[in-house]
Backbone as a chain_set.jsonl record, in Angstrom:
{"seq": "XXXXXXXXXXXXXXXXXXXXXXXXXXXXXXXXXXXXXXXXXXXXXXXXXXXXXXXXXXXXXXXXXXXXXXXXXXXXXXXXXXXXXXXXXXXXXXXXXXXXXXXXXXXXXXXXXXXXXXXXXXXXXXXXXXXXXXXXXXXXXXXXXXXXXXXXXXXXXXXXXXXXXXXXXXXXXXXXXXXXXXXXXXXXXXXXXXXXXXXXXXXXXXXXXXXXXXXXXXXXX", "coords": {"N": [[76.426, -197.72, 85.359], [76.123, -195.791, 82.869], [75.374, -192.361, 80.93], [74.275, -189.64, 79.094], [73.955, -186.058, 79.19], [72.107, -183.996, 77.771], [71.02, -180.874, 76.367], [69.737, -177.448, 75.844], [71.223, -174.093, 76.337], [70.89, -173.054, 79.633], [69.168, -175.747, 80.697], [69.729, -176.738, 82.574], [71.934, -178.203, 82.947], [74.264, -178.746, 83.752], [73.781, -178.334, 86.746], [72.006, -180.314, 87.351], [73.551, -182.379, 86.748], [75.678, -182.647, 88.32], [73.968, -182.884, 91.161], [72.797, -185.419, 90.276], [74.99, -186.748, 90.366], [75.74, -187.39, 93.079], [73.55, -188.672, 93.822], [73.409, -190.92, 92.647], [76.004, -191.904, 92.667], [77.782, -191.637, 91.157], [80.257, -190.648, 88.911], [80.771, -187.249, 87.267], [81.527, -185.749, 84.98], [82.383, -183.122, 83.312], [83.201, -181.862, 80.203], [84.21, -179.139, 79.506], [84.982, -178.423, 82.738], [87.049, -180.239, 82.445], [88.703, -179.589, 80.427], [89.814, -177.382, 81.672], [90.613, -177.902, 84.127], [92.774, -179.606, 83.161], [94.241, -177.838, 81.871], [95.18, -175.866, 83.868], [96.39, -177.561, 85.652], [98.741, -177.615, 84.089], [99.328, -180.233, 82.556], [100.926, -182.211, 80.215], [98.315, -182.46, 78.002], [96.871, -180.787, 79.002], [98.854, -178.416, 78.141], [99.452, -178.485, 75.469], [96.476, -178.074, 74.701], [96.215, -175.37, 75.77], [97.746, -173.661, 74.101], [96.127, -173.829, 71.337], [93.662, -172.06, 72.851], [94.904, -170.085, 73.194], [95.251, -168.987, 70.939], [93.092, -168.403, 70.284], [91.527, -170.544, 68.725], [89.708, -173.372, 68.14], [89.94, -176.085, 70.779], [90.91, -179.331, 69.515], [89.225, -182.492, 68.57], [90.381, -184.355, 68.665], [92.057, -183.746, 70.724], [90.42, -183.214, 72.851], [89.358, -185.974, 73.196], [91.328, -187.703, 73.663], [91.672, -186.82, 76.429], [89.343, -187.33, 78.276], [89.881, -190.018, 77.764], [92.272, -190.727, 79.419], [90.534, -189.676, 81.576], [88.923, -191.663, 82.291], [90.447, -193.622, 83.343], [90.524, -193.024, 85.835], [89.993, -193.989, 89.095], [87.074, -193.596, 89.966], [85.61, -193.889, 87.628], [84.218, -196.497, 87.972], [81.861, -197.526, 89.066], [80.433, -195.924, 87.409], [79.405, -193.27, 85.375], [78.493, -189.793, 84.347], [78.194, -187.314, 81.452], [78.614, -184.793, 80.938], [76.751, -182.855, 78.81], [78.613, -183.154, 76.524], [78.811, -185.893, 73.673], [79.237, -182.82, 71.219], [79.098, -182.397, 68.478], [78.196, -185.269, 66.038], [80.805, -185.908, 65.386], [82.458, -186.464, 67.54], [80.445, -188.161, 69.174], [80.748, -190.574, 67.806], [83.502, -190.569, 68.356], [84.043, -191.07, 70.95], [82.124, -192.999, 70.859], [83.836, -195.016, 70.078], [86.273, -194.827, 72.048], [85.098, -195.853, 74.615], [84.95, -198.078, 73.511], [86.987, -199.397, 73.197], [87.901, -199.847, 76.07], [85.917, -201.393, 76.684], [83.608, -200.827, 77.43], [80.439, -198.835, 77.643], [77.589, -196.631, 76.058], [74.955, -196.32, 78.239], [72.229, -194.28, 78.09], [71.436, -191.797, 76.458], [69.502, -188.494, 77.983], [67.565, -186.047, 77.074], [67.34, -182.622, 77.773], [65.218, -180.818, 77.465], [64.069, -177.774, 76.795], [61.625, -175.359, 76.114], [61.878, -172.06, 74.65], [61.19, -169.725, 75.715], [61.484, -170.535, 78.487], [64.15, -171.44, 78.551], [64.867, -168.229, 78.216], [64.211, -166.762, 80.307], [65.11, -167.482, 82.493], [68.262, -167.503, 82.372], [68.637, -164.708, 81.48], [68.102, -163.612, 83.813], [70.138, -164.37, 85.072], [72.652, -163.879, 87.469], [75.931, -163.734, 88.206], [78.977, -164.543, 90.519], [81.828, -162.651, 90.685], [83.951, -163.054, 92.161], [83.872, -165.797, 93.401], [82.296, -167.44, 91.69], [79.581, -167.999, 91.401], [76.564, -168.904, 91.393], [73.474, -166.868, 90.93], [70.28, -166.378, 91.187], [67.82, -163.717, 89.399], [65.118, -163.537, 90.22], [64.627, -166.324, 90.518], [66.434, -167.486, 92.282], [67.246, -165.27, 94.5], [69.751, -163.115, 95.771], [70.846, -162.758, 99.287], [71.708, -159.992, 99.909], [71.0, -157.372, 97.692], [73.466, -157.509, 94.795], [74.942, -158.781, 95.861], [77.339, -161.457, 96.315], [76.444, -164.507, 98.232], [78.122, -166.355, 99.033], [80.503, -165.489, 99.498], [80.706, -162.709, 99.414], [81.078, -161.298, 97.162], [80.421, -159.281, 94.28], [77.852, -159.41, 92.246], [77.466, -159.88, 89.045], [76.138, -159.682, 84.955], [76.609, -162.076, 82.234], [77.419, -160.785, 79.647], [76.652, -163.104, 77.47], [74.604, -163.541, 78.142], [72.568, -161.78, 78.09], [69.631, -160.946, 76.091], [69.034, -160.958, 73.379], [71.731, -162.057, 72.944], [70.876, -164.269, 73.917], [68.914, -165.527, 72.411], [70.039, -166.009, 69.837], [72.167, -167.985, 70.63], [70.659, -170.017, 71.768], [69.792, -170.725, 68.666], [71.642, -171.593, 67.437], [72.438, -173.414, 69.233], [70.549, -175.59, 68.536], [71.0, -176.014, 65.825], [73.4, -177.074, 66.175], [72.766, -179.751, 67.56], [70.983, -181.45, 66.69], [71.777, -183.385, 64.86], [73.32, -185.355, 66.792], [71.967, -185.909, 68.283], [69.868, -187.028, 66.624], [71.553, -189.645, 66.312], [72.049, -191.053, 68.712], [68.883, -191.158, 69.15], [68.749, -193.276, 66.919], [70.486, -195.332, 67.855], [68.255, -196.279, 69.398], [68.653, -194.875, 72.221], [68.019, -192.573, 73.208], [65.912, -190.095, 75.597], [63.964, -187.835, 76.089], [63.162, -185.222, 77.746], [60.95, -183.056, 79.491], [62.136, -180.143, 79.985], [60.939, -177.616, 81.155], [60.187, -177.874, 83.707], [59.911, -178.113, 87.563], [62.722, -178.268, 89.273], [63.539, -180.091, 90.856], [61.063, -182.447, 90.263], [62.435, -183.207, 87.967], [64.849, -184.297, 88.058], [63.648, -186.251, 89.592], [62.662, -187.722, 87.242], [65.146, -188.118, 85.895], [66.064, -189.827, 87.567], [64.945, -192.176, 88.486], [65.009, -193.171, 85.273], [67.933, -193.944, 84.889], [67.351, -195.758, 86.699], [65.966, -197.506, 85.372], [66.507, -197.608, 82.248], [66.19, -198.696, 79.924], [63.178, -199.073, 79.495], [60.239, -197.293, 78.683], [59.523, -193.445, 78.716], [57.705, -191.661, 80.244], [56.959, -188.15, 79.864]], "CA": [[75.5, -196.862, 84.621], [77.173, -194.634, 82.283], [74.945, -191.673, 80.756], [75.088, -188.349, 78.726], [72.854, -185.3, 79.886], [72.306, -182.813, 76.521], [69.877, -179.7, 76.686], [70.227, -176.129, 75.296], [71.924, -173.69, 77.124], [69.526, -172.822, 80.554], [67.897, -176.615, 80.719], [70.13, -177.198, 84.259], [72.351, -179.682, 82.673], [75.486, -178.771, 85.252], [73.62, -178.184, 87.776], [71.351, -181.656, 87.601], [74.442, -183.845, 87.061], [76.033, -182.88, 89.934], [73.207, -183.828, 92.079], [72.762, -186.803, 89.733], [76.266, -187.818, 90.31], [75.831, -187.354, 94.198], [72.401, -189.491, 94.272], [73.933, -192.511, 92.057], [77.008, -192.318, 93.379], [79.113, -192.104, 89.718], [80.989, -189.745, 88.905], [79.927, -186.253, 87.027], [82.296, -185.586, 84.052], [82.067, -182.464, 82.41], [84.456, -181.926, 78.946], [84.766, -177.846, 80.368], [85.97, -178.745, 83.306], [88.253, -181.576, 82.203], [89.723, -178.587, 80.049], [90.214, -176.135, 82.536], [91.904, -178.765, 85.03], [94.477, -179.793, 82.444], [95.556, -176.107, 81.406], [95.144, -175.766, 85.013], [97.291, -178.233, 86.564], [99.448, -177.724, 83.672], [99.297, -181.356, 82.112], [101.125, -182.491, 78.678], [97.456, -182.303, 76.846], [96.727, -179.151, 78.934], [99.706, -177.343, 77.686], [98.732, -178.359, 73.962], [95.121, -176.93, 74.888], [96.309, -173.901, 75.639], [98.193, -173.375, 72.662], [94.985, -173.753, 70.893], [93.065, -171.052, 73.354], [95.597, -168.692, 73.478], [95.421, -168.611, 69.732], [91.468, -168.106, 69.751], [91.541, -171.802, 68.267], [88.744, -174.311, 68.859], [90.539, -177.183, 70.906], [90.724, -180.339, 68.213], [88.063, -182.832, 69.333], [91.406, -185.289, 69.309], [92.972, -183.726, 72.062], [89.509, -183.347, 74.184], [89.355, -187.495, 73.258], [92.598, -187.783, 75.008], [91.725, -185.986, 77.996], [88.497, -188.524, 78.329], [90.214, -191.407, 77.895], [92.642, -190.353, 80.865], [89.911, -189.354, 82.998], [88.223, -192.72, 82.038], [91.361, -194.706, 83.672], [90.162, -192.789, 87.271], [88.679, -195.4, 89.665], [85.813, -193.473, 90.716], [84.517, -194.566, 86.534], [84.254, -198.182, 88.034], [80.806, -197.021, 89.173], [79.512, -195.412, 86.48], [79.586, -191.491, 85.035], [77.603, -188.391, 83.772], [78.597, -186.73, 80.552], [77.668, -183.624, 81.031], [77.197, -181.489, 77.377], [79.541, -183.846, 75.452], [79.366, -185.19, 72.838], [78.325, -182.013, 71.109], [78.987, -183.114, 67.059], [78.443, -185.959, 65.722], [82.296, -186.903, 65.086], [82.208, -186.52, 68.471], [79.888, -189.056, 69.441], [81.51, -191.529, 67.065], [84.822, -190.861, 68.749], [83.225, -191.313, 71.982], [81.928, -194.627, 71.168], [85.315, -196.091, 69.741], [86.771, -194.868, 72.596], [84.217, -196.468, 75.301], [84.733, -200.03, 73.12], [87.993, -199.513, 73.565], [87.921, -199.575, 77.157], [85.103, -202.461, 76.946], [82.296, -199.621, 78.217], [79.436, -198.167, 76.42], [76.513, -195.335, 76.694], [73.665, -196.854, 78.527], [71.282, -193.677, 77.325], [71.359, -190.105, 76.65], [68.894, -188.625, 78.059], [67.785, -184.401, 76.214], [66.495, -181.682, 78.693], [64.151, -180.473, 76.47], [63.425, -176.388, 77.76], [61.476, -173.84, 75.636], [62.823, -170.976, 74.804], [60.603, -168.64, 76.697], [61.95, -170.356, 79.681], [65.481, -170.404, 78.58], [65.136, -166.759, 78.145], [63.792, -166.166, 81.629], [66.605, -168.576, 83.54], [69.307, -166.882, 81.565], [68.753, -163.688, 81.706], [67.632, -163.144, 84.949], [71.649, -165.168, 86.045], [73.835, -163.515, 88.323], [77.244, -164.463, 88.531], [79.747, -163.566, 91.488], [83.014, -161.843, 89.9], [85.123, -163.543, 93.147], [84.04, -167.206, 93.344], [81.643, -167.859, 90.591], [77.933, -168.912, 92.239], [75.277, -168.319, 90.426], [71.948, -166.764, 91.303], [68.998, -165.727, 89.814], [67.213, -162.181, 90.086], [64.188, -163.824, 90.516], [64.181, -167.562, 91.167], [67.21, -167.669, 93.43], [68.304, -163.979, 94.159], [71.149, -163.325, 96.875], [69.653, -161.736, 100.516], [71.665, -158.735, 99.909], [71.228, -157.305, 96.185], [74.388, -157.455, 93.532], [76.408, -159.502, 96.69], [77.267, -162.865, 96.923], [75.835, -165.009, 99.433], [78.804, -167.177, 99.888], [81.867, -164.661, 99.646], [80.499, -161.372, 99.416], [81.829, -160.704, 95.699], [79.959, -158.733, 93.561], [77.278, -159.83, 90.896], [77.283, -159.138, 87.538], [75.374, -160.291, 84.317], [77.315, -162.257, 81.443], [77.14, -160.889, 78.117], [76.454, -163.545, 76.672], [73.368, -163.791, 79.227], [71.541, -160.723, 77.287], [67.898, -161.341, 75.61], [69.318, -161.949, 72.223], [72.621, -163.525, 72.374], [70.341, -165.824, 74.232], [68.202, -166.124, 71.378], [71.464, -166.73, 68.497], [72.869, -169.004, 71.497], [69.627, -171.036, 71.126], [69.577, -171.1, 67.484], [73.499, -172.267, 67.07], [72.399, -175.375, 69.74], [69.803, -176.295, 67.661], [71.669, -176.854, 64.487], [74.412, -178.348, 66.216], [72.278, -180.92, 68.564], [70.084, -182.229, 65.895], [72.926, -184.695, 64.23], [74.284, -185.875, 68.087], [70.46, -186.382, 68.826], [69.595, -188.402, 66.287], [72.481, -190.808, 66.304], [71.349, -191.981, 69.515], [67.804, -191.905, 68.438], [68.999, -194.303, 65.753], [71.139, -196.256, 68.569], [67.471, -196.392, 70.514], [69.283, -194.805, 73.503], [67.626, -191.142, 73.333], [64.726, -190.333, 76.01], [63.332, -187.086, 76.163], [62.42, -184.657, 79.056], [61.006, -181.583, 79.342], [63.363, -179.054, 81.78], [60.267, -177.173, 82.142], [59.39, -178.498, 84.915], [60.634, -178.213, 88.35], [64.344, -179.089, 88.87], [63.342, -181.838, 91.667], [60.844, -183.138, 89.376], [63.36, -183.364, 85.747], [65.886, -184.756, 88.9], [63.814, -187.859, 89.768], [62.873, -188.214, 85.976], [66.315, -188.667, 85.434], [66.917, -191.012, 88.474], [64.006, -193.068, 87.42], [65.158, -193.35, 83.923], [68.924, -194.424, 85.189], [67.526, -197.197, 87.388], [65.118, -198.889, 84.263], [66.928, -197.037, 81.261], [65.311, -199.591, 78.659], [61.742, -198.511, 79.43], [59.389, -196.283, 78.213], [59.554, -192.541, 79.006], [57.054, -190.796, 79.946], [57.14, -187.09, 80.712]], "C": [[76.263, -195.686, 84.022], [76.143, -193.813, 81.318], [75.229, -190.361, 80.326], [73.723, -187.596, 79.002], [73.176, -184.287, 78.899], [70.996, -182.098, 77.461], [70.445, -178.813, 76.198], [70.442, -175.473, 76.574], [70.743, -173.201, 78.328], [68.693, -174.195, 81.191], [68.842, -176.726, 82.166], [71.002, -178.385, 83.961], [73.565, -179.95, 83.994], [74.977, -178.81, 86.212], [72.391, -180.119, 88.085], [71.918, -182.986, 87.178], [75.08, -183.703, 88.177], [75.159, -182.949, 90.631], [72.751, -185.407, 91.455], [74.005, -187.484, 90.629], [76.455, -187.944, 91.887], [74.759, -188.441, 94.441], [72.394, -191.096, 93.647], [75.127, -192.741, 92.267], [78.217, -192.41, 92.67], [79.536, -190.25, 89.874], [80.472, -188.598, 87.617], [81.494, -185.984, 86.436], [81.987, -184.244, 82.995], [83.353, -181.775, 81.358], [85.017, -179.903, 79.58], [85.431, -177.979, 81.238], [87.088, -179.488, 83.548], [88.952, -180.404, 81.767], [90.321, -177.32, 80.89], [91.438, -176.864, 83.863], [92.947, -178.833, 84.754], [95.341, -178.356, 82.451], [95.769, -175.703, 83.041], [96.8, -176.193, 85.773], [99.036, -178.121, 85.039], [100.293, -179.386, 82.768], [100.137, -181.479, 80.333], [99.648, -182.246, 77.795], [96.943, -180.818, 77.337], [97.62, -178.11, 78.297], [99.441, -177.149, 75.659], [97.009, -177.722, 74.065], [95.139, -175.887, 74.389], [97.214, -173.2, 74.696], [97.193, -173.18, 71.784], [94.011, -172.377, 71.272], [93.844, -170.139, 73.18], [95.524, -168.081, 71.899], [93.881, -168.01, 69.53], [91.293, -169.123, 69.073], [90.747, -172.447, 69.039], [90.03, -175.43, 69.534], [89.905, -178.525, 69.853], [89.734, -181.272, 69.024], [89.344, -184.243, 69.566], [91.727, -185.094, 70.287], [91.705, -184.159, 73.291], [89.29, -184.86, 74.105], [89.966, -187.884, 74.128], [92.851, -187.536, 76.53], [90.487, -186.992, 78.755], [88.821, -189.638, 78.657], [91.268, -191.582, 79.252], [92.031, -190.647, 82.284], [89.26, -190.596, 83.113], [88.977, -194.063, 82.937], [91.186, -194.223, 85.443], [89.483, -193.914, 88.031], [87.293, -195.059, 89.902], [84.764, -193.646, 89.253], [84.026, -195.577, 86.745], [81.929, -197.983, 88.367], [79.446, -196.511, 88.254], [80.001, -193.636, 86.231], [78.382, -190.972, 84.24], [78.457, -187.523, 82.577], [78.169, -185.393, 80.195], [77.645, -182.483, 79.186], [77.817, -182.126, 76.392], [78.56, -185.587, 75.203], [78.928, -183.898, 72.052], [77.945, -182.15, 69.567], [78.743, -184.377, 67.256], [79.871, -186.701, 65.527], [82.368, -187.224, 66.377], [81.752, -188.251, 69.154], [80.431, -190.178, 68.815], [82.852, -191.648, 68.049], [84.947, -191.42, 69.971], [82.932, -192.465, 72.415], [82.985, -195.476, 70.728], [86.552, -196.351, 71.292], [86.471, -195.57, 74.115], [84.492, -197.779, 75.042], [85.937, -200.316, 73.548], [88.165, -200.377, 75.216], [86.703, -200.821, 77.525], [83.984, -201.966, 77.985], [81.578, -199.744, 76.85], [78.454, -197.075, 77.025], [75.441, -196.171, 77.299], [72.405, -195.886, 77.938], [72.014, -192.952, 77.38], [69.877, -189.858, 77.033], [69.103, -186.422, 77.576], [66.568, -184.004, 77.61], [66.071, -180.562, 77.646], [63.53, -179.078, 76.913], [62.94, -176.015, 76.305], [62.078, -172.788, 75.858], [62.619, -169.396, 75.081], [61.315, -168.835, 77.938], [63.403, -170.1, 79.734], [65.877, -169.023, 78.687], [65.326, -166.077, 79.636], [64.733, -166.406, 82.386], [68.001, -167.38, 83.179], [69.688, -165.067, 81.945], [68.534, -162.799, 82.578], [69.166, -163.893, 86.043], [72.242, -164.334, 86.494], [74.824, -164.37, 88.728], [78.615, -163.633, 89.767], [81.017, -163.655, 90.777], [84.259, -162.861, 90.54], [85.275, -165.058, 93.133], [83.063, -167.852, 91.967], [80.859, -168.65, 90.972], [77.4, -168.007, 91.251], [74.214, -168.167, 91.072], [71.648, -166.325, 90.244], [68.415, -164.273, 90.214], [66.09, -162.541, 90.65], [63.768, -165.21, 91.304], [65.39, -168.063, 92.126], [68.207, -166.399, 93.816], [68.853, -163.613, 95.509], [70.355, -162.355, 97.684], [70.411, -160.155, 99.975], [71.943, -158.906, 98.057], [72.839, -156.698, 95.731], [75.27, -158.163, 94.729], [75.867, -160.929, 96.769], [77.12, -163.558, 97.881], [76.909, -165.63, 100.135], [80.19, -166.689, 100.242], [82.17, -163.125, 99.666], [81.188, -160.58, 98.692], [80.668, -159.721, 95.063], [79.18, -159.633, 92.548], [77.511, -159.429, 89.817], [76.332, -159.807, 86.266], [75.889, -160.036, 82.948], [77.1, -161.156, 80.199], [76.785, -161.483, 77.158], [74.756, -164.49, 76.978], [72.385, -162.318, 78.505], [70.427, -161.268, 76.229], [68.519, -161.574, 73.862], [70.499, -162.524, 71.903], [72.03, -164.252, 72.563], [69.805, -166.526, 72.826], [68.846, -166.697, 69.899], [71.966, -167.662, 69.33], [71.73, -170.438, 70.67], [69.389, -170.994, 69.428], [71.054, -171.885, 66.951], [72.913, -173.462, 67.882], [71.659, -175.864, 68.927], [70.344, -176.865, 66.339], [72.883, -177.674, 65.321], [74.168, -180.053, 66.619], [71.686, -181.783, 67.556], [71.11, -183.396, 65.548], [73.042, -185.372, 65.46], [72.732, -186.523, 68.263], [70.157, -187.492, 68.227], [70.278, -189.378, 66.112], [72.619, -191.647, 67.528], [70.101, -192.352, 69.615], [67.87, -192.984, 67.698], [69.273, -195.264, 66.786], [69.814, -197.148, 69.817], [68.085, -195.991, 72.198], [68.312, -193.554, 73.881], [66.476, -191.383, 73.94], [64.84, -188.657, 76.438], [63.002, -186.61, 77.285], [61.959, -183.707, 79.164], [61.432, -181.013, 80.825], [62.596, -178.305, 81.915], [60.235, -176.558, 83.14], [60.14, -178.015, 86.176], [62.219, -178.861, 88.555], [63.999, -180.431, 89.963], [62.721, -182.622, 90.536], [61.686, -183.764, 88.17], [64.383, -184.435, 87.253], [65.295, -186.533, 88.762], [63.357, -188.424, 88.603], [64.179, -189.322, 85.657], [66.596, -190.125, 86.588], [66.133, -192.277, 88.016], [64.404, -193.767, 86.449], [66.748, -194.461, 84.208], [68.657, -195.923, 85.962], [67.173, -198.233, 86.352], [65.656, -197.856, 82.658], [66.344, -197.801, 80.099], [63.877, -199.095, 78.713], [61.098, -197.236, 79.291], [59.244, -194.559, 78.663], [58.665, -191.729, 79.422], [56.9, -189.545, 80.93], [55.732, -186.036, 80.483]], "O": [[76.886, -194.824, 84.642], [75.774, -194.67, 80.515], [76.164, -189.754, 80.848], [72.634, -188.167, 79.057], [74.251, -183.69, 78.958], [70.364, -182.398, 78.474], [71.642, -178.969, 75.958], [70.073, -175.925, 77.658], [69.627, -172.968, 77.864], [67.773, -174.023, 81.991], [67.998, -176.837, 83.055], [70.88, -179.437, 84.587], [73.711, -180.865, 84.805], [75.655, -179.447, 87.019], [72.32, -180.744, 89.143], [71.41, -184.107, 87.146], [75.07, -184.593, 89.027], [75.839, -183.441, 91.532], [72.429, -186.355, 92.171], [73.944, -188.471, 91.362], [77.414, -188.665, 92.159], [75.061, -189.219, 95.346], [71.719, -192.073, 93.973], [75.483, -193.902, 92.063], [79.284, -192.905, 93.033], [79.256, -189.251, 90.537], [79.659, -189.138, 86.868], [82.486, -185.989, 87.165], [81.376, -184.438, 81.944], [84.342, -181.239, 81.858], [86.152, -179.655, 79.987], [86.624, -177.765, 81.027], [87.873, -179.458, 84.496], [89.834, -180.008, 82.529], [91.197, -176.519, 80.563], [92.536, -176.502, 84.285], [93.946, -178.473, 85.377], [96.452, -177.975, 82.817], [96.828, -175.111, 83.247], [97.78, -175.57, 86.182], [100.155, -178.577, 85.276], [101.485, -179.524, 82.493], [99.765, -180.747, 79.416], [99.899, -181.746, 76.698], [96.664, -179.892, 76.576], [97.157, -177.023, 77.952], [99.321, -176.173, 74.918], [96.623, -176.851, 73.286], [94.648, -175.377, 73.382], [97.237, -171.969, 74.728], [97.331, -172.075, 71.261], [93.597, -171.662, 70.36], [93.266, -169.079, 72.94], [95.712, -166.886, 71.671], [93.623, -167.205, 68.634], [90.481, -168.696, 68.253], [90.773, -172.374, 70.268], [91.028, -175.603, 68.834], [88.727, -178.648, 69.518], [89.401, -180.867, 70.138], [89.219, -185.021, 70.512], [91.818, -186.044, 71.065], [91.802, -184.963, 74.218], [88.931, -185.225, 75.224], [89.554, -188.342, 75.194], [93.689, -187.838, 77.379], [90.78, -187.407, 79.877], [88.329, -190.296, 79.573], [91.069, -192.502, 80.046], [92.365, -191.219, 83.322], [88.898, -190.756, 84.279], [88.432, -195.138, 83.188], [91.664, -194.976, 86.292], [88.566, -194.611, 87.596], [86.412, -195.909, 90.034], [83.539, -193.599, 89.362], [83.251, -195.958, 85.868], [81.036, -198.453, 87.661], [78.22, -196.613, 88.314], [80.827, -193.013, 86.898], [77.528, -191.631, 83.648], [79.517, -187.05, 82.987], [77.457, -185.062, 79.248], [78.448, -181.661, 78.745], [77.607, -181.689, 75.26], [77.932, -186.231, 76.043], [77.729, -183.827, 72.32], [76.762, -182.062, 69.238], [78.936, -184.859, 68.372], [79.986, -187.926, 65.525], [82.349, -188.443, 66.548], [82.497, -189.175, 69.478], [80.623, -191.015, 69.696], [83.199, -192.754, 68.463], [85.857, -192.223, 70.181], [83.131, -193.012, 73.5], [82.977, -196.666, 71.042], [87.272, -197.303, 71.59], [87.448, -195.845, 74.812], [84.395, -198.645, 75.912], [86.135, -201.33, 74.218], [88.579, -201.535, 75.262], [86.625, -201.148, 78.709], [83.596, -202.516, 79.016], [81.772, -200.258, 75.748], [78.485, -196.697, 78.196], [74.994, -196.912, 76.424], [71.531, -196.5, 77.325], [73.07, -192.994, 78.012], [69.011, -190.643, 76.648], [70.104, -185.711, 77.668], [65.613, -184.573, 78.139], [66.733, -179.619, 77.214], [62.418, -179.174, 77.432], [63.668, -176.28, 75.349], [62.692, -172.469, 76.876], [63.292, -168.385, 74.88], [61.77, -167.876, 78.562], [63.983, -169.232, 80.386], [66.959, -168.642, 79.135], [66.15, -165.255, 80.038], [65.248, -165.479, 83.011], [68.451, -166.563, 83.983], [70.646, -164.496, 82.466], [68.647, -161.58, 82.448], [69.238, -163.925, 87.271], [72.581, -163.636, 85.538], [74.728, -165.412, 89.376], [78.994, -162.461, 89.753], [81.304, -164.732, 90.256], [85.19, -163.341, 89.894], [86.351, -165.624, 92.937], [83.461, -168.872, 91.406], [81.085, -169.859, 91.003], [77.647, -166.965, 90.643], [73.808, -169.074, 91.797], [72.092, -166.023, 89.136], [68.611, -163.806, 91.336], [65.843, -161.936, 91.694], [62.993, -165.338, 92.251], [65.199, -169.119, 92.73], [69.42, -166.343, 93.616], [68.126, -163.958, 96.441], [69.564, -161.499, 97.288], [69.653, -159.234, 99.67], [72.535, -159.739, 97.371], [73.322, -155.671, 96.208], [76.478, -158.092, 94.506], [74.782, -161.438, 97.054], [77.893, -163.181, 98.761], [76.975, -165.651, 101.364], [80.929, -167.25, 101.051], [83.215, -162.494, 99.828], [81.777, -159.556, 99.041], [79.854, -159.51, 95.962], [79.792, -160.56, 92.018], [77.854, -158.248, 89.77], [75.611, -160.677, 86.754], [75.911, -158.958, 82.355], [75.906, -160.862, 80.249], [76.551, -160.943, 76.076], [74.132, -165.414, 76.457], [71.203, -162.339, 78.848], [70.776, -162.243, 75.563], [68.213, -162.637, 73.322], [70.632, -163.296, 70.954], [72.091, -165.223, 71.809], [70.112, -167.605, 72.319], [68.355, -167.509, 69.115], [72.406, -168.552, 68.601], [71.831, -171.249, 69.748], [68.295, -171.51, 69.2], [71.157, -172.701, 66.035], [72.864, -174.537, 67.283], [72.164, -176.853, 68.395], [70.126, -177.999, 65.912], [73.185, -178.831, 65.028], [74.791, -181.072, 66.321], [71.971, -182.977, 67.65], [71.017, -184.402, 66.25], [72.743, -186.527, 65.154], [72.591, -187.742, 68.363], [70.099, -188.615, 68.73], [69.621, -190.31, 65.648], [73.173, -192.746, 67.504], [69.814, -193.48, 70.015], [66.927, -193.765, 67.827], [68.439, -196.167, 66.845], [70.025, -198.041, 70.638], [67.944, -196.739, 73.166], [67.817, -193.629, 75.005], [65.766, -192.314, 73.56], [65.813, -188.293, 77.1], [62.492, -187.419, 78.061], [62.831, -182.92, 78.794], [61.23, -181.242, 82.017], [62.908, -177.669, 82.922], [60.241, -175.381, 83.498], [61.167, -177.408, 85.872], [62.665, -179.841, 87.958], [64.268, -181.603, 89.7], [63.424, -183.361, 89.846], [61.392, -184.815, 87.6], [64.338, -185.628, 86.953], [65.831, -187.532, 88.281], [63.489, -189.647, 88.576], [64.275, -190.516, 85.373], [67.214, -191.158, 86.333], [66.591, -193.191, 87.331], [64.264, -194.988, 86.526], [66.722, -195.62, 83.793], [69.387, -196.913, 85.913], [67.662, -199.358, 86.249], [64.666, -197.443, 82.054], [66.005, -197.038, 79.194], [63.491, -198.643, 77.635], [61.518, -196.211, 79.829], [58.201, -194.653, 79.31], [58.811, -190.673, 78.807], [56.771, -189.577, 82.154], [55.631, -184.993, 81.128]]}, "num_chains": 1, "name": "protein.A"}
């Protein structure tokens, strides 16, 4: 079962593939952290990366191909995977699927976490992030026993910048033009199924598990 998990920024996409990828048993692929590993561990495509970042340069969507197709030769793909966020263009997605045929794979769905952007607002801007290990709470819907400390290392909170009431709202207007093209090219492919993130995160959870066991059938949320 191989699967991509879109949504605008706030729908829970990281946080409801890794329990995806724990409850089906595949593996939980996200193109961020593929890039942070490489420059990380210091890899031939990480070191071209970071040539790119250090410049303030988008990474090319060749190199992040490359880094895919790598992680694609891991055994724990034999199983299946989660695409977390990627592809995010259209070339993307094209490159995506050449590189899948390659490899004699394919997408079984995408499936879109579909939030309003009242609730994005609320999720978002109510995030706390710890400075030391990087957990996330909420002020409201998951907020740490003691206030501005981390629960699991006793770092400090803080609250992004880019977590403020109207980047959110230019955040959400940049996904929207970009998603539309990626969206409908699996609409076209009949793969695309709809969810609204809403909802409870258990609920959107066994949506998704649901959807992964009978992925051909009908959606309804």
């Amino acid at each position: 079962m191989n699967f991509i998990l879109f949504g605008p920024p706030g729908a829970g996409k990281g946080t409801q593939a890794k329990q995806l990828a724990k409850e089906l048993s595949i593996a939980h692929i996200s193109t961020g952290d593929l890039l942070r590993q490489n420059v990380t561990l210091g890899t031939a495509l990480g070191k071209e990366a970071k040539g790119y970042m250090d410049r303030g340069a988008l990474v090319p969507d060749e190199l992040v191909t490359k880094m895919l197709g790598e992680r694609f030769e891991k055994p724990d793909i034999k199983t299946g995977f989660i695409l977390d966020g990627y592809p995010r263009t259209l070339n993307q997605a094209k490159s995506l699927d050449e590189l899948l045929k390659s490899r004699k794979m394919n997408i079984d769905f995408a499936a879109y976490l579909d939030t309003s952007d009242a609730v994005i607002i609320q999720r978002l801007s109510g995030r706390l992030v710890c400075k030391k290990c990087g957990s996330n709470f909420h002020i409201t819907n998951m907020p740490p026993k003691i206030v501005n400390t981390c629960d699991h290392c006793a770092g400090e909170l803080y609250q992004r910048g880019d977590d403020k009431v109207e980047t959110i709202k230019k955040r959400i207007e940049v996904y929207k033009k970009e998603a539309s093209e990626v969206l409908n090219y699996y609409k076209r492919e009949n793969k695309l199924h709809t969810l609204s993130a809403d909802k409870e995160a258990q609920v959107v959870l066994k949506q998704i598990i649901d959807l992964a066991i009978h992925p051909h059938d009908p959606l309804k949320v």
